[in-house]
C-alpha positions as CSV (number, residue, x, y, z in Angstrom):
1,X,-48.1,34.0,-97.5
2,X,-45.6,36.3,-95.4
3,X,-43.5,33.6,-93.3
4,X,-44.8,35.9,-90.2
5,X,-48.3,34.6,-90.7
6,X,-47.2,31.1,-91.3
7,X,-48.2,28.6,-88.4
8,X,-44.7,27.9,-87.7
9,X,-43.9,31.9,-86.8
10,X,-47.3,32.3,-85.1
11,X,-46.4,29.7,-82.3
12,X,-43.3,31.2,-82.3
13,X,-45.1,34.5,-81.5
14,X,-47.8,32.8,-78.8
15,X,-44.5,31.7,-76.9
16,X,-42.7,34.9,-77.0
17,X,-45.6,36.9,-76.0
18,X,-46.4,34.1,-73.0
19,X,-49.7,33.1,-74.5
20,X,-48.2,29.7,-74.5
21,X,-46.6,28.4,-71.3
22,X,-43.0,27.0,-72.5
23,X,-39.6,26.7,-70.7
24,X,-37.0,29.3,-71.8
25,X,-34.9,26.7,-74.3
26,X,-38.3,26.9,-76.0
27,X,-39.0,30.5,-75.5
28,X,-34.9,30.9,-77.4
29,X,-35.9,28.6,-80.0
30,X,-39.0,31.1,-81.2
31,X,-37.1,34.0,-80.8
32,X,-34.2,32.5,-82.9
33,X,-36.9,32.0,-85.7
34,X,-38.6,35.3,-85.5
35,X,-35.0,36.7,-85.2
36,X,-33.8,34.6,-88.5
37,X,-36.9,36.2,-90.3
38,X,-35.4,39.5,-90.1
39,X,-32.2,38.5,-90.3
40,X,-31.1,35.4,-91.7
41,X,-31.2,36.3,-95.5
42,X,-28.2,38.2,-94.9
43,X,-26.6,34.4,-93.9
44,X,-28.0,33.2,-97.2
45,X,-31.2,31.2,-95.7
46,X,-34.8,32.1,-96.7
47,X,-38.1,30.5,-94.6
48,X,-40.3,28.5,-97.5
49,X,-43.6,28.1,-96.6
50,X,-44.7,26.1,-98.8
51,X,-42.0,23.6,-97.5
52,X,-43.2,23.8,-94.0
53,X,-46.9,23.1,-94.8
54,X,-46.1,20.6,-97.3
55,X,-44.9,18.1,-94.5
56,X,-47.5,19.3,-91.9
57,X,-49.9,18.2,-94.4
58,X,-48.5,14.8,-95.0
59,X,-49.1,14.6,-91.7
60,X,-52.7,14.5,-91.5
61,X,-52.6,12.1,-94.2
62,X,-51.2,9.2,-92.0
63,X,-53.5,7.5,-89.0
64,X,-52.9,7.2,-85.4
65,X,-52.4,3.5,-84.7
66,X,-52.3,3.3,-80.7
67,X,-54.6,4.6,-77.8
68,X,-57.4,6.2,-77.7
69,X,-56.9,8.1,-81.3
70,X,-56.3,4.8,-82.9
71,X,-57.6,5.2,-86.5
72,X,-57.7,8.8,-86.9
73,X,-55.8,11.2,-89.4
74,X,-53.0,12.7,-87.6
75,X,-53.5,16.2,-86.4
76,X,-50.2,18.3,-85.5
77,X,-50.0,20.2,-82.9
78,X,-48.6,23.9,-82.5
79,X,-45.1,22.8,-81.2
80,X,-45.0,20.2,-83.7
81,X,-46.4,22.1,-86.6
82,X,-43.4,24.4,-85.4
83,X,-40.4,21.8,-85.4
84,X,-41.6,19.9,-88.8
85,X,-42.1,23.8,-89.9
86,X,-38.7,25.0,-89.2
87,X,-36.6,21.9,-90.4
88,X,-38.3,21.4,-93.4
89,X,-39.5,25.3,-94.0
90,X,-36.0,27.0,-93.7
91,X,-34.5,26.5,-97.1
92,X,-30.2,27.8,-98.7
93,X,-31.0,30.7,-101.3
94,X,-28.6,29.3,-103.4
95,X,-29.1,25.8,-103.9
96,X,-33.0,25.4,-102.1
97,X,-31.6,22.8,-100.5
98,X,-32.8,22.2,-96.4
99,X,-31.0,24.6,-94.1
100,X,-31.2,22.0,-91.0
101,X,-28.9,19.3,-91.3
102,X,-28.6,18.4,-87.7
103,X,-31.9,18.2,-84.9
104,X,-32.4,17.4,-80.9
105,X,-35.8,17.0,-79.7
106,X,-36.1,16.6,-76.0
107,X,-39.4,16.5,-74.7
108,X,-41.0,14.3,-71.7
109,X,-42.0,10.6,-72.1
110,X,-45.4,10.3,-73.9
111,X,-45.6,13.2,-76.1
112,X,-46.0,11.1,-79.1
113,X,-42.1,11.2,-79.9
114,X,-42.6,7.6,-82.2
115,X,-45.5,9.1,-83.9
116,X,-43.9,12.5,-84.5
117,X,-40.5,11.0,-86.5
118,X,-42.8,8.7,-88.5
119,X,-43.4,11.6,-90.2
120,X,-40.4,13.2,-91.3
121,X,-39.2,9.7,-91.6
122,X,-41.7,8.3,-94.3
123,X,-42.0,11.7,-96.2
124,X,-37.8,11.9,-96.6
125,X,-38.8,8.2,-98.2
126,X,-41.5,9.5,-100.6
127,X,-41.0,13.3,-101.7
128,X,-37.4,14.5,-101.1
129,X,-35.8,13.6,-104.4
130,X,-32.9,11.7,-102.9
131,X,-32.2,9.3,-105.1
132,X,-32.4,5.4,-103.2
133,X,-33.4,7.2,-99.7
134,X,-32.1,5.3,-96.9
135,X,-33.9,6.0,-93.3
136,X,-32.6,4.0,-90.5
137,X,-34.5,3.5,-86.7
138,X,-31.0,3.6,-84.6
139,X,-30.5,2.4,-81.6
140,X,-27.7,0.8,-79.2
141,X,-29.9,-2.0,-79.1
142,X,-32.0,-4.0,-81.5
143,X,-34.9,-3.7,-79.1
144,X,-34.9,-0.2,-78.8
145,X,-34.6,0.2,-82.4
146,X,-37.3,-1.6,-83.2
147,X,-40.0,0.2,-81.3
148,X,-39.9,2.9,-84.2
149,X,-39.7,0.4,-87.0
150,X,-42.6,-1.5,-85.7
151,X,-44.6,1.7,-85.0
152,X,-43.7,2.5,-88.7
153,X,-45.1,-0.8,-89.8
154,X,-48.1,-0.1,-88.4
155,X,-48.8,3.5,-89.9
156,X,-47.8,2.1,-93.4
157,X,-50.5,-0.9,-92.7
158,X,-53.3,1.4,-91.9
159,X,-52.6,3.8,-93.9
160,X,-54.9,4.2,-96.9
161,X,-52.1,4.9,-99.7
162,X,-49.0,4.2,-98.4
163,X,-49.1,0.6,-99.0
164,X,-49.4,1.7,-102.9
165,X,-45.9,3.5,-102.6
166,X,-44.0,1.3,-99.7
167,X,-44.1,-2.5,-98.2
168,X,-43.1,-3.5,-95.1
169,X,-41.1,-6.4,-94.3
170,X,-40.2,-8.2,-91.1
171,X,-36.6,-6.4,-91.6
172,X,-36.9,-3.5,-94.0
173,X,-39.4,-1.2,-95.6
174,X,-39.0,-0.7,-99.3
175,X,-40.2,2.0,-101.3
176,X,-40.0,1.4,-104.7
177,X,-40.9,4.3,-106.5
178,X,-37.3,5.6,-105.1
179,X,-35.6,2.8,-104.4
180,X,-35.6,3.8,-101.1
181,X,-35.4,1.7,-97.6
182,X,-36.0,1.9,-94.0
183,X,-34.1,-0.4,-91.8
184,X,-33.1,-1.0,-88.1
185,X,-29.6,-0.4,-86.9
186,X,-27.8,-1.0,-83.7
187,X,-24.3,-2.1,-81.9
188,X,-25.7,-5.9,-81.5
189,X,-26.9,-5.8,-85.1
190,X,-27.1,-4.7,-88.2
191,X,-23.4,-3.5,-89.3
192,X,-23.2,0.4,-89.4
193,X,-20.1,0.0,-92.2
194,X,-21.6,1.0,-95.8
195,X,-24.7,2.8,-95.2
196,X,-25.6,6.2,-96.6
197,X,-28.7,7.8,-94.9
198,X,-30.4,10.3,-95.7
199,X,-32.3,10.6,-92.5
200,X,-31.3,9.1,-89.4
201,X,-33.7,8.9,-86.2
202,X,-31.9,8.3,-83.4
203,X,-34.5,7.4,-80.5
204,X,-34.2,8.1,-76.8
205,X,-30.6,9.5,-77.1
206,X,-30.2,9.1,-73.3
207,X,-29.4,5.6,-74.0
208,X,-26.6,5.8,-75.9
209,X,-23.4,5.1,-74.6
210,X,-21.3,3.7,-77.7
211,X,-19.5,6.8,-79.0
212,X,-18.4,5.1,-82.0
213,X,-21.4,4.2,-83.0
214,X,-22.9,7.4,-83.3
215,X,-19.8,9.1,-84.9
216,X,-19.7,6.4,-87.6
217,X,-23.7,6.7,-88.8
218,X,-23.5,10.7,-88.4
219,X,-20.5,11.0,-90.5
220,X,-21.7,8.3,-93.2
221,X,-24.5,10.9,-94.3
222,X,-21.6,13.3,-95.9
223,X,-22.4,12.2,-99.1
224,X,-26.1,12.9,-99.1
225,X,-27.4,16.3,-100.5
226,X,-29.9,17.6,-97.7
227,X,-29.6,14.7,-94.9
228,X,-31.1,15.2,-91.1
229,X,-30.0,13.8,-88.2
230,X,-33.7,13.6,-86.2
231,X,-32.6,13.2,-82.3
232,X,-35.3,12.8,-80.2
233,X,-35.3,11.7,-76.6
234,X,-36.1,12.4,-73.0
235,X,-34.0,13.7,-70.4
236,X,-31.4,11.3,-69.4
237,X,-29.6,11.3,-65.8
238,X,-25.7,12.2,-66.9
239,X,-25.1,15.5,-68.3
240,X,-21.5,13.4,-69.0
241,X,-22.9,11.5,-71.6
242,X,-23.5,11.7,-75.7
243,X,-27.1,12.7,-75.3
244,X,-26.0,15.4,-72.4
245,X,-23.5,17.1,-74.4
246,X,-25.8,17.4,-77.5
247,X,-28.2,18.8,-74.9
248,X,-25.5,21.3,-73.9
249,X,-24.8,22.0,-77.7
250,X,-28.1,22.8,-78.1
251,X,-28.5,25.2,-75.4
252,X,-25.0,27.0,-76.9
253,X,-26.9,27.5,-80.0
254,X,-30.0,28.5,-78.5
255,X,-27.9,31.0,-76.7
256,X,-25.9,32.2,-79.4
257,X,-22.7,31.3,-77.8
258,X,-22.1,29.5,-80.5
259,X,-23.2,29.9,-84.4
260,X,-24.2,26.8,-86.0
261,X,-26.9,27.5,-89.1
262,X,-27.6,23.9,-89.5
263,X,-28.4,23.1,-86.2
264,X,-32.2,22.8,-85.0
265,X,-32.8,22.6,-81.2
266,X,-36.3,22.5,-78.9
267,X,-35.7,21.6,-75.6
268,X,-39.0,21.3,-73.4
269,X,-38.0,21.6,-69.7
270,X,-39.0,24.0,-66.8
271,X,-36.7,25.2,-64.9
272,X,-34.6,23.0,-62.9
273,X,-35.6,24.3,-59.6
274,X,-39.4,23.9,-60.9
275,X,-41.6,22.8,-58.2
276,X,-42.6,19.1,-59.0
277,X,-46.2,19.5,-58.0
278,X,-46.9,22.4,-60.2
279,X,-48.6,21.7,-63.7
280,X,-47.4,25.1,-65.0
281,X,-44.2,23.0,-64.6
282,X,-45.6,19.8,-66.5
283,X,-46.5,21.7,-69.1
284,X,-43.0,23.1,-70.1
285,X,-41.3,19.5,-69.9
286,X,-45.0,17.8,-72.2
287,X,-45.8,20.2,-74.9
288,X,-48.5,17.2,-75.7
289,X,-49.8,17.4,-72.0
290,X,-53.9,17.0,-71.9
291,X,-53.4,15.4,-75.8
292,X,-51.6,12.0,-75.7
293,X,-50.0,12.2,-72.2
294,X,-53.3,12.7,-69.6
295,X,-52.9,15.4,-67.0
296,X,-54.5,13.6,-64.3
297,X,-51.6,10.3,-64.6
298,X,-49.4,13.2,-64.7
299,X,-50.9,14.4,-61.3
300,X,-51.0,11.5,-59.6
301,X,-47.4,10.4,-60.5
302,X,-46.4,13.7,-58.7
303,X,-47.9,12.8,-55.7
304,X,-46.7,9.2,-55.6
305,X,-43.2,10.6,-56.1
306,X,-43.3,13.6,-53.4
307,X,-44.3,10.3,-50.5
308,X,-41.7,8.2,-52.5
309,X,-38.6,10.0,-53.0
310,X,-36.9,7.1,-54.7
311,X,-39.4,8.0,-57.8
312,X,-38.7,11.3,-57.9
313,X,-35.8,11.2,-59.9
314,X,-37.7,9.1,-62.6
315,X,-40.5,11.8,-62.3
316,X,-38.7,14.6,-63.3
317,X,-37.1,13.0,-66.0
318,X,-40.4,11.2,-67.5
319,X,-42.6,14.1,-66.4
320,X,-40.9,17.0,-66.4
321,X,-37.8,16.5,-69.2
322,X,-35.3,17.3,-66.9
323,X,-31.7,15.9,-66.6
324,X,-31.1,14.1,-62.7
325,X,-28.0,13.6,-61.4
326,X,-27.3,11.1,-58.8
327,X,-29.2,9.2,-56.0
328,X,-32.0,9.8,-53.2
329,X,-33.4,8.2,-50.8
330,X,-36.1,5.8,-51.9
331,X,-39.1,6.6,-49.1
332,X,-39.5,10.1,-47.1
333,X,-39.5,9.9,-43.7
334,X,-42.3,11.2,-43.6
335,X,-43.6,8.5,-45.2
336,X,-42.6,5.9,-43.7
337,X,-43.0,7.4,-40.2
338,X,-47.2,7.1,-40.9
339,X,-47.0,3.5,-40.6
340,X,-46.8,4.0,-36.9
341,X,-49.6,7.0,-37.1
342,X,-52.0,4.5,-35.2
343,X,-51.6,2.3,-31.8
344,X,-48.1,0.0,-31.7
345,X,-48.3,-3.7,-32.2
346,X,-46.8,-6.4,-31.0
347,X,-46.1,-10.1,-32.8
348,X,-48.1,-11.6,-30.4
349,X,-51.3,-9.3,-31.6
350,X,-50.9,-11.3,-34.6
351,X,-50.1,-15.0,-33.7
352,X,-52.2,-17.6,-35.6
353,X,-52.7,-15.1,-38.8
354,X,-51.4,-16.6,-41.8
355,X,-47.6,-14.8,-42.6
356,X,-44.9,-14.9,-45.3
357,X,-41.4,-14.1,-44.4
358,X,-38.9,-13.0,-46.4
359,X,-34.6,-13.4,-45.1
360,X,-32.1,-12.2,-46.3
361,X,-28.5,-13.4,-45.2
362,X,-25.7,-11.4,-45.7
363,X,-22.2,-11.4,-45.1
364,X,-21.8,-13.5,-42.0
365,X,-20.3,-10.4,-40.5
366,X,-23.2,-7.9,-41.3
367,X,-26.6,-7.3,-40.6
368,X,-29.0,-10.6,-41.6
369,X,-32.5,-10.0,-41.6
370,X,-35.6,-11.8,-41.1
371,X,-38.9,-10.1,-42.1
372,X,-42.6,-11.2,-41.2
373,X,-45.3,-9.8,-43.1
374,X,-49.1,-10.2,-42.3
375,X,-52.0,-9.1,-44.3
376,X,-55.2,-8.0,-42.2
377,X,-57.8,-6.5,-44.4
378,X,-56.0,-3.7,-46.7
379,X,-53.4,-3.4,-44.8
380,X,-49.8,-5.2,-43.9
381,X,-48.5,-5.7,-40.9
382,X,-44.5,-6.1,-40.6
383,X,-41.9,-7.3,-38.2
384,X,-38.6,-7.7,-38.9
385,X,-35.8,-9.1,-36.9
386,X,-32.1,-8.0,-37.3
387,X,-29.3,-10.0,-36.5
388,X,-25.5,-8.9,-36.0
389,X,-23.0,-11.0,-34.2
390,X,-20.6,-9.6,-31.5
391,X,-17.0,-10.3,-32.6
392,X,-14.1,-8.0,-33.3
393,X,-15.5,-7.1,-36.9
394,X,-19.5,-7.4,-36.0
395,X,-21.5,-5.6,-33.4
396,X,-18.7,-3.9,-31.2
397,X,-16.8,-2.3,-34.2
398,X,-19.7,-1.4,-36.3
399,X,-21.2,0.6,-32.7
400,X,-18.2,2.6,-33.0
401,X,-17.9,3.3,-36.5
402,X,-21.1,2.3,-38.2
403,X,-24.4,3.5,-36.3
404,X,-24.1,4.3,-32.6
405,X,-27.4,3.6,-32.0
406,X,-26.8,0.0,-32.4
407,X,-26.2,-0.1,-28.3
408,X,-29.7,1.5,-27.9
409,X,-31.1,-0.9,-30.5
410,X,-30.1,-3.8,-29.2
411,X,-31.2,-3.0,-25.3
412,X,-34.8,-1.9,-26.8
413,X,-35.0,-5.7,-28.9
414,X,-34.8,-4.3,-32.2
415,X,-31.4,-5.8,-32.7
416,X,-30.5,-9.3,-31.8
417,X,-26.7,-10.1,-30.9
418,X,-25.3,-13.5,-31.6
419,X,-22.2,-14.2,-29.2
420,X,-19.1,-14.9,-31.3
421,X,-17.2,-13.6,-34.6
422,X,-19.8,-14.5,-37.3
423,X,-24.0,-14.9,-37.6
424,X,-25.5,-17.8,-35.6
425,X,-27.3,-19.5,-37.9
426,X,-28.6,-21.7,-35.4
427,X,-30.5,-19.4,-34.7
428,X,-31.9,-18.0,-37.6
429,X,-33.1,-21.3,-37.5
430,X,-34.5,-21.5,-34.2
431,X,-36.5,-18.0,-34.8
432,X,-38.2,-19.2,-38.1
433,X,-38.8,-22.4,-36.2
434,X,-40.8,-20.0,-33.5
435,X,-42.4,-18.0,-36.6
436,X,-44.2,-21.2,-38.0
437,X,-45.1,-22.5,-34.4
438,X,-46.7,-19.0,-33.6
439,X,-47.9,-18.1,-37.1
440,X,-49.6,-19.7,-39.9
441,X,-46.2,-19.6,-42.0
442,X,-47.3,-19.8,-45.9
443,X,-43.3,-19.4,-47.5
444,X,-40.2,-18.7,-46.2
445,X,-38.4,-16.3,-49.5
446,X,-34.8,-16.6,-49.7
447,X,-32.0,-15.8,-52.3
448,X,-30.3,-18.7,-52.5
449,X,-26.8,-17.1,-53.4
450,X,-24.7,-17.3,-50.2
451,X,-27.0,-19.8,-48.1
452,X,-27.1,-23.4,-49.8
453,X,-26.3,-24.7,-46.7
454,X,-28.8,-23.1,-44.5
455,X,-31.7,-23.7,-47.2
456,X,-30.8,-27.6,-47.3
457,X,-31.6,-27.7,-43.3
458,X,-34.6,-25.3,-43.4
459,X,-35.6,-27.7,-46.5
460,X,-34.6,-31.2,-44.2
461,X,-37.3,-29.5,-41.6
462,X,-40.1,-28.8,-44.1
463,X,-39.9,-25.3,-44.3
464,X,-42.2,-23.8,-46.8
465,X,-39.0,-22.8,-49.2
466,X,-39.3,-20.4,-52.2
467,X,-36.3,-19.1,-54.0
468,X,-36.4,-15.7,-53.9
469,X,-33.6,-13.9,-56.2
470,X,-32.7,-10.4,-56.1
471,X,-32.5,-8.9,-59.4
472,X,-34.7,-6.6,-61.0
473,X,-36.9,-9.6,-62.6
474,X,-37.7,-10.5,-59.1
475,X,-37.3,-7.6,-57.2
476,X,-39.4,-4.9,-59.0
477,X,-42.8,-6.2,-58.4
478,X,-42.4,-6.6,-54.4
479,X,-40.8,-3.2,-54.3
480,X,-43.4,-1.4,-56.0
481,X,-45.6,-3.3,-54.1
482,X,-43.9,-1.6,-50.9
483,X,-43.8,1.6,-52.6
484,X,-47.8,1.4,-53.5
485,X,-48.6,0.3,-49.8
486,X,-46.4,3.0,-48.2
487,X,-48.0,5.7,-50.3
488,X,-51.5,4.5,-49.8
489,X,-51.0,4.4,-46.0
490,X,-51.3,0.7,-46.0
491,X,-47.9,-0.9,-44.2
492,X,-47.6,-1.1,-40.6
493,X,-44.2,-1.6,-39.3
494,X,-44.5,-1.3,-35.7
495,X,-41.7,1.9,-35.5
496,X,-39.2,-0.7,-36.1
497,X,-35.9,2.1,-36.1
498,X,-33.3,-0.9,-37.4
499,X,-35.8,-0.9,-40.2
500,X,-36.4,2.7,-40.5
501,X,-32.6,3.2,-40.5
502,X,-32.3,0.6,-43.8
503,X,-35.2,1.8,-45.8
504,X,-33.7,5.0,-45.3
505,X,-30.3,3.9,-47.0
506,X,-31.9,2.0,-50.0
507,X,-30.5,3.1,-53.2
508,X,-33.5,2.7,-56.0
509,X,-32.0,1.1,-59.4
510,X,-34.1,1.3,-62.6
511,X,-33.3,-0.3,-65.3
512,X,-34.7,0.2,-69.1
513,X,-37.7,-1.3,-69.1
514,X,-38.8,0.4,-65.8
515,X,-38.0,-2.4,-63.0
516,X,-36.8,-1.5,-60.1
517,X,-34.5,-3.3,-57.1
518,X,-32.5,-2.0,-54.2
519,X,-28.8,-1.7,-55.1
520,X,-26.8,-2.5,-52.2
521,X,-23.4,-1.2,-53.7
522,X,-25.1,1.9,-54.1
523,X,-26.9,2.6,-51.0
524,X,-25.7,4.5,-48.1
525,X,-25.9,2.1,-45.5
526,X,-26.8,-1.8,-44.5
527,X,-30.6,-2.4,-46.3
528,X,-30.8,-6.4,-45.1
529,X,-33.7,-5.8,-43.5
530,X,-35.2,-3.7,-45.9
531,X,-34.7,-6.0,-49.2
532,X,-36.2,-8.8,-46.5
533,X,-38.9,-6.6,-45.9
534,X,-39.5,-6.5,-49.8
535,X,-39.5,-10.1,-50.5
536,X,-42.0,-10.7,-47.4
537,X,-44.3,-7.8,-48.3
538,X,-44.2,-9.1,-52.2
539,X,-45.1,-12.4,-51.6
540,X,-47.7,-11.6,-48.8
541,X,-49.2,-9.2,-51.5
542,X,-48.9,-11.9,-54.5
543,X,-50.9,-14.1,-52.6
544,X,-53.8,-11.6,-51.9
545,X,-53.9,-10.7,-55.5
546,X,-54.6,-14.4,-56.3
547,X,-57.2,-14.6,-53.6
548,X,-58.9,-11.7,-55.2
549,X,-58.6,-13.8,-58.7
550,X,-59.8,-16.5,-57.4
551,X,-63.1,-15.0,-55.4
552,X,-63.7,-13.6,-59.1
553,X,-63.3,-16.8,-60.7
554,X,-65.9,-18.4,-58.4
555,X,-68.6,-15.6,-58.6
């Protein structure tokens, strides 16, 4: 076969000549391998394609394990056919050895990116005459690590021959026709001294922060013959990072700034101006968009993210593969603003309706908050006091350097000031005890850091008390829950502008695993009453989900 008609050169040629909609770190990435078909003998490289269908078709020879494909052979596709192509296809003249010693992958978040290093992963096992083969899942963490291995597992379980060849353990896979082995390594486990891979996965790159780490298990394949480095990821949110500067490697390469024959790049990302709500644009960052990652969740995550702005950071990361560098506000004005689209309401529209408030007390200094919130139908209703005492480092200072329409604020009712130096918690007290006398109080959320005191004498009175912390174990659901609501049209807030103000200054932290909290070191501005807001709106909305389970259970 010429290496032109090869399906690794004819994607190459459907991106070049636009029939396939790519970003242009793709687009460079074709062109380098049309470019090294014309040119890259005289380098001493030749393109094999035997090689390059040899692993496409070990491919099709393993199962899908997960979703909707679960149980079928594993079909390539185009840009993958492509990468396994080119790093396995492009061969030394001399020795016949691999030419690509060193990948980066980066494409968005469900594009199959655990599926897709399964293969290379397991054939490097089986058919690369290493002698004892050594592949290792890394990770900075165990956990992370692990989500390869176990996906691994799986493919080796279903498989319908490679439990002849390999047996999977709780900690390692053994192949023993090669003596070869698959294990997990990380900082906070296995020890990285002694090893010698021959191919090393190193998921979500964006992760990694321990320098060390990945210097040490890069530099212990030196002694292997035809190792790869397999670095796939997603966009991370630091350019100043490991992951960041491998992306900026890549793109060198890519560019020919710099030479580097043993270096394999495909970066999938739009342009970084790309419009978030255009699919041309989804496409670039998911090569696997309308295959394992659904166009329409893709949709309707950009829609979410354009009303709240705190998820559009996340979006074009997950969604679109591109780097994000610093904070945004968490809800557009916009947004928010629709809450009061319909006739103003007062507390006393809603006396006697059953209500869960949510405080939070602050530095005795600052803004405290106490936040109502009251389900009617499928929608919430919310009212939120704000409290600031009047002393020398409270109200009068903070008017003049803070928020000047604090004076406004607090002639219009929306901002109650205590006489003295610090908050009145007297009466804090003394407006809860007006909340359960006009209301049908169900809980009263707190975080009990900073207010043992007051929580003992809300307790002594019988207040409905639930401990409310503020982390992300506690704080993601009632956020989202806020964020859901908002979007959807659903939370009244009466055109509270304290509020407004605060929700407008809420910094939005994610963590790994995808919870969220506000981060009040990060944010631009006081957010009491918006993290009280949260807690009341999430345990107003936890309760109607367990009505709704309940009316279910009794049908």
């Amino acid at each position: 076969m010429d290496p032109i008609d090869h399906p690794v050169s004819q994607y190459a040629v459907e991106v070049v000549e636009g029939n396939v909609v790519a970003g242009e770190m793709v687009r460079l990435a074709c062109e380098r391998h049309l470019l090294d078909l014309e040119t890259a003998g005289e380098r001493g490289f030749y393109f094999d394609c035997e090689a390059a269908s040899t692993i496409c078709n070990f491919a099709g020879m393993l199962h899908h394990t997960q979703g909707p494909l679960a149980g079928q052979p594993m079909t390539l596709q185009p840009w993958q056919v492509f990468r396994h192509g080119s790093v396995f296809g492009w061969k030394q003249s001399e020795s016949g050895l691999r030419r690509f010693r060193d990948t980066y992958h980066q494409v968005g978040k469900k594009n199959g990116k655990t599926t897709d290093t399964a293969v290379p992963m397991l054939f490097t096992q089986l058919f690369d005459g290493e002698a004892a083969p050594e592949g290792y899942c890394a990770a900075t963490t165990r956990d992370q690590a692990g989500l390869l291995f176990k996906g691994l597992k799986r493919i080796i379980k279903r498989s319908p021959f490679l439990p002849h060849f390999m047996e999977a353990h709780r900690h390692i896979i053994e192949t023993g026709k090669t003596d070869g082995s698959i294990l997990c390594l990380s900082r906070d486990g296995n020890s990285s001294d002694g090893i010698n891979p021959s191919f090393l996965a190193r998921d979500e790159m964006h992760r990694w922060t321990d320098r060390e780490l990945a210097e040490t298990i890069v530099e212990s394949m030196i002694a292997r013959s035809q190792p790869i480095d397999w670095v796939i990821t997603t966009a991370g949110q630091n350019r100043k990072s490991l992951c960041g500067e491998l992306r900026d490697y890549a793109e060198s390469v890519l560019r020919g700034k710099v030479e580097d024959d043993a270096f394999f790049a495909y970066v999938a990302e739009p342009p970084a101006d790309a419009d978030p709500l255009d699919p041309e644009a989804w496409a670039m960052g998911n090569p696997n968009l309308g295959v394992s990652k659904p166009l329409a969740q893709v949709r309707k995550a950009a829609e979410k993210a354009s009303i709240i702005a705190g998820q559009m950071p996340n979006f074009k990361r997950f969604h679109m593969n591109l780097w994000t560098e610093g904070a945004e506000a968490w809800i557009e004005q916009a947004a928010w603003d629709r809450g009061l689209a319909v006739a103003p309401f007062k507390p006393s529209d809603l006396f006697g309706r059953k209500a869960w408030v949510g405080l939070d007390l602050s530095n005795k200094v600052d803004t405290t908050a106490i936040a109502m919130a009251v389900p009617i139908e499928e929608k919430i209703y919310v009212w939120v006091w704000t409290f600031l005492p009047s002393g020398e480092a409270g109200f009068i200072k903070r008017a003049q350097t803070e928020k000047r329409e604090y004076v406004a604020w607090r002639d219009q009712g929306w901002l109650e000031v205590h006489h003295g130096g610090v908050i009145d918690e007297g009466q804090i007290v003394n407006r809860l005890a007006w909340i359960r006398e006009k209301f049908d109080l169900q809980e009263v959320a707190f975080d009990p850091w900073g207010m043992k005191d007051l929580a003992n004498t809300l307790d002594g009175m019988r207040f409905p008390m639930v401990e409310h912390r503020q982390g992300f174990a506690s704080m993601s659901g009632p956020m989202k829950r806020v964020e859901e609501r908002v979007a959807q049209n659903r939370l009244r807030h009466a055109g509270n502008p304290v509020l407004a103000w605060q929700v407008g200054n809420v910094h939005r932290d994610e963590d790994a695993a995808e919870n969220i909290k506000p981060n009040k070191k990060k944010s631009q501005g006081r957010i009491d009453a918006a993290v009280a807001m949260i807690m009341a709106v999430g345990r107003a909305t936890a309760n109607e989900t367990k009505k709704k389970r309940s009316e279910v259970g009794s049908i």
